[in-house]
C-alpha positions in Angstrom: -0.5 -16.7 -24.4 -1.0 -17.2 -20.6 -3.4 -16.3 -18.2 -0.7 -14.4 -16.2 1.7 -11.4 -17.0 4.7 -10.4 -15.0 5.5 -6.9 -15.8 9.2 -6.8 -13.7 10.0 -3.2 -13.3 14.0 -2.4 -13.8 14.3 1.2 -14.9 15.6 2.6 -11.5 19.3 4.2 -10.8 20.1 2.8 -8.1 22.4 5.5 -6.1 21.5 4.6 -3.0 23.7 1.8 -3.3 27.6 1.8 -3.9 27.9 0.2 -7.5 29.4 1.4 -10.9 25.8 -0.4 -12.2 22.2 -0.4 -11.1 21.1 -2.4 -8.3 19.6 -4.5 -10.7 22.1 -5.7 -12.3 24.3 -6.2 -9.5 25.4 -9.7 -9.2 24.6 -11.5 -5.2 25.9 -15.2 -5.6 27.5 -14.7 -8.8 23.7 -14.0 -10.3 22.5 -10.5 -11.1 19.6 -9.4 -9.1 16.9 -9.2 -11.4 17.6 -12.7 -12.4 17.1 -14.0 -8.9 13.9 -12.1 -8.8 13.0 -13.5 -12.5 13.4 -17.0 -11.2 11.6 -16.8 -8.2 8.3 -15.7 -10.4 9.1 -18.2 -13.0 9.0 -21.1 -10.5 6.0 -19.8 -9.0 4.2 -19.7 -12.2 6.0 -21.9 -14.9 3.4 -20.5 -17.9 3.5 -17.1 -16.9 4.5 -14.0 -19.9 6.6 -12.0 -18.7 8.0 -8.1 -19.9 11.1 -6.8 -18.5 11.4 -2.5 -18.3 15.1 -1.1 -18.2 16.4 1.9 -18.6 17.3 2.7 -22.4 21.1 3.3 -20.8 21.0 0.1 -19.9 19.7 -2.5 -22.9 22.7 -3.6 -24.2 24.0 -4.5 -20.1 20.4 -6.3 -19.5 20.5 -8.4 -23.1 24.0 -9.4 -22.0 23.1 -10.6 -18.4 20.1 -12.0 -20.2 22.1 -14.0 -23.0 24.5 -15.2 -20.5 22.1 -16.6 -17.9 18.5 -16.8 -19.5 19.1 -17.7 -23.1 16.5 -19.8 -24.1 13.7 -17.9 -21.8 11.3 -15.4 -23.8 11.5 -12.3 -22.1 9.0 -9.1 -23.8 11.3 -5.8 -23.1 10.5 -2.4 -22.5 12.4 1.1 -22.1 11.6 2.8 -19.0 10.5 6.6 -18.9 11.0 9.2 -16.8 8.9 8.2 -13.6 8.0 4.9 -12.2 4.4 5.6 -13.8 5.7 6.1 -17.3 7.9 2.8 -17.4 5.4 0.6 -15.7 2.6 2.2 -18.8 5.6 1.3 -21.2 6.0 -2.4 -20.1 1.8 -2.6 -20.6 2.4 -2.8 -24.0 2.6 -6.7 -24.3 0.0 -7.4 -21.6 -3.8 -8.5 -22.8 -7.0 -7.5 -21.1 -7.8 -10.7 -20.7 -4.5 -11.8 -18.5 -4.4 -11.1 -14.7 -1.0 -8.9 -14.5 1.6 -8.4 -11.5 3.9 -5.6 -11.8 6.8 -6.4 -9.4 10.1 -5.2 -8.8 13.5 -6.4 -10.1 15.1 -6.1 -6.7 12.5 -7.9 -4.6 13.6 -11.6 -5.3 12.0 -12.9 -1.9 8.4 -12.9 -2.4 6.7 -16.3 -1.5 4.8 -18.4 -3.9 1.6 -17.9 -1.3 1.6 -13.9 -1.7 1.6 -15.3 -5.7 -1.5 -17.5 -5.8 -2.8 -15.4 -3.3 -2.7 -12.2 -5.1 -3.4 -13.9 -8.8 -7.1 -15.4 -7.4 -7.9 -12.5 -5.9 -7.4 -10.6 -8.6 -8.9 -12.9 -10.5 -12.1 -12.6 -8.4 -12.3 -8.5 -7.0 -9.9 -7.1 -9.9 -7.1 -5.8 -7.8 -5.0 -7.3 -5.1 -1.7 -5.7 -3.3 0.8 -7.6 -0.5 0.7 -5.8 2.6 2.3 -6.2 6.0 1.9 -4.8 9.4 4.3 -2.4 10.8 6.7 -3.3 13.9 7.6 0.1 15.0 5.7 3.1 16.4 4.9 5.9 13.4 4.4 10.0 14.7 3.7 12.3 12.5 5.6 15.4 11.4 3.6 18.6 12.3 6.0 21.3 11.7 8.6 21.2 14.8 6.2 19.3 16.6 4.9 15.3 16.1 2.2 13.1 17.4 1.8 9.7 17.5 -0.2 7.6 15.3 -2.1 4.1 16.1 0.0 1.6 13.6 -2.3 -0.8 13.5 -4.6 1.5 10.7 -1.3 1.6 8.4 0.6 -1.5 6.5 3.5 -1.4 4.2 2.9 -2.0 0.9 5.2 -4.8 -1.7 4.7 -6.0 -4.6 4.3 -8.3 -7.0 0.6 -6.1 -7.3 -1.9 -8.0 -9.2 -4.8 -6.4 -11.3 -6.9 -7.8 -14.1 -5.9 -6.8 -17.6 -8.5 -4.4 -18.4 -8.2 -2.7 -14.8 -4.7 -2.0 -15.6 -4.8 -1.2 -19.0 -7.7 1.6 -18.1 -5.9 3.3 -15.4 -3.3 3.9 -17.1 -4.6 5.8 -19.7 -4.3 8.6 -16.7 -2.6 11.4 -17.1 0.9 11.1 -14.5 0.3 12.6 -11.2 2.9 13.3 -8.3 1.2 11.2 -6.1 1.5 7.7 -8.0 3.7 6.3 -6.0 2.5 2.8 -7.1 0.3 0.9 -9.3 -2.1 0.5 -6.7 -2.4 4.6 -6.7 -2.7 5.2 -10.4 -5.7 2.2 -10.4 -7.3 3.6 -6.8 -7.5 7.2 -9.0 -9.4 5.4 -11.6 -12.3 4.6 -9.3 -11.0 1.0 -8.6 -11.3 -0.6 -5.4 -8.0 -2.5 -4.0 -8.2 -5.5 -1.9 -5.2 -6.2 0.7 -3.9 -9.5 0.8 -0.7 -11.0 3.3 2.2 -10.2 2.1 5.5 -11.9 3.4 8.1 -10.3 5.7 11.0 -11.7 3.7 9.9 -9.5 0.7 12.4 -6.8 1.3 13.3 -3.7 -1.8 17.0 -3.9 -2.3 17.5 -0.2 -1.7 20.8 0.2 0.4 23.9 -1.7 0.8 22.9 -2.9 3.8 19.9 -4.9 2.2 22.5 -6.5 -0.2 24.1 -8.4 2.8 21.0 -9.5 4.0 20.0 -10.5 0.1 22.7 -12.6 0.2 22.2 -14.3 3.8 18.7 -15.2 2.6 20.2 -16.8 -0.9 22.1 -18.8 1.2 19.8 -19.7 3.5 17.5 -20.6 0.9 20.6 -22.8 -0.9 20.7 -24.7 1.8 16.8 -25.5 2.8 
């Protein structure tokens, strides 16, 4: 057993984006997405366990993809559930209190090796730790037909991987689901944890839109060539 968990996070849809298949499974250089994004957290940390979630639709797709590309890697799976919250509390099942765990998702494949020793001795040392980066544009907000302006530099944008210790995790998420999880850093902040804010890295983008799957691909290449 390692000392670190991925829990890669795979269950979504995906409609935002023009495919016949999830986003995750979409191949960008002739490599599906989620393997990219596998990779990047393997090289980071070679001993790391790691638990893929997917959508029960899709288990026979990801084994495939898996079998053709990552044979000989061991890979813990997990079906998803109906919100984020469920499939994340599925994926805890191979995890031990003992391990610092980093629940990422499969379509960010660009997070830097820095946000992942940042974020795993952190953790390691204050329980919770979650990427964040400033925002570049103004923010109002929406006040019926009316808006004001807001000062930015009191908000950041949150990514993941987001890295708690073992029996942090495993504790909050013995919480009932609430509307407002809208990441693991919510459910844990619920359960009377603090979270501490570490850099996170521009290039660290959520493959969302189609537009985000050409700049995927510019920054594979980029990184082929470097």
């Amino acid at each position: 057993m390692s000392d670190i968990h991925f829990v890669i996070v795979a269950g979504g849809s995906g409609k935002r984006i023009s495919s016949s298949v999830p986003k995750q499974f979409i191949s960008v250089l002739d490599t599906p997405l989620w393997v990219h994004t596998y990779k990047r957290l393997k090289n980071a940390v070679p001993q790391a366990d790691f638990t893929m979630v997917v959508n029960n639709d899709n288990i026979a797709f990801w084994n495939a993809q898996k079998d053709e590309f990552l044979r000989e890697h061991l890979i813990h799976l997990a079906g998803s559930g109906p919100e984020r919250f469920h499939s994340v509390k599925n994926g805890l099942q191979y995890i031990k209190s003992n391990q610092i765990i980093a629940i990422h998702d499969a379509v960010r494949p660009f997070v830097s090796n820095k946000v992942i020793e940042s974020g795993i001795h952190v953790a390691g040392r204050y329980g919770a730790a979650v990427p964040a980066i400033p925002l570049k544009e103004s923010i109002r907000q929406i006040d019926g037909a009316l808006s004001k302006t807001l000062d930015r530099s009191e908000f950041r944008i949150i990514q993941t991987p987001q890295f708690f210790k073992g029996e942090i995790i495993l504790d909050a998420y013995r919480q009932s689901y609430r509307a407002s999880f809208t990441d693991d850093a919510s459910v844990v902040e619920a359960a009377s944890y603090s979270i501490r804010l570490i850099e996170g890295n521009t290039e660290n983008i959520k493959i969302t839109e189609d537009t985000d799957l050409i700049i995927c691909e510019a920054l594979l290449r980029r990184m082929s060539t470097n």
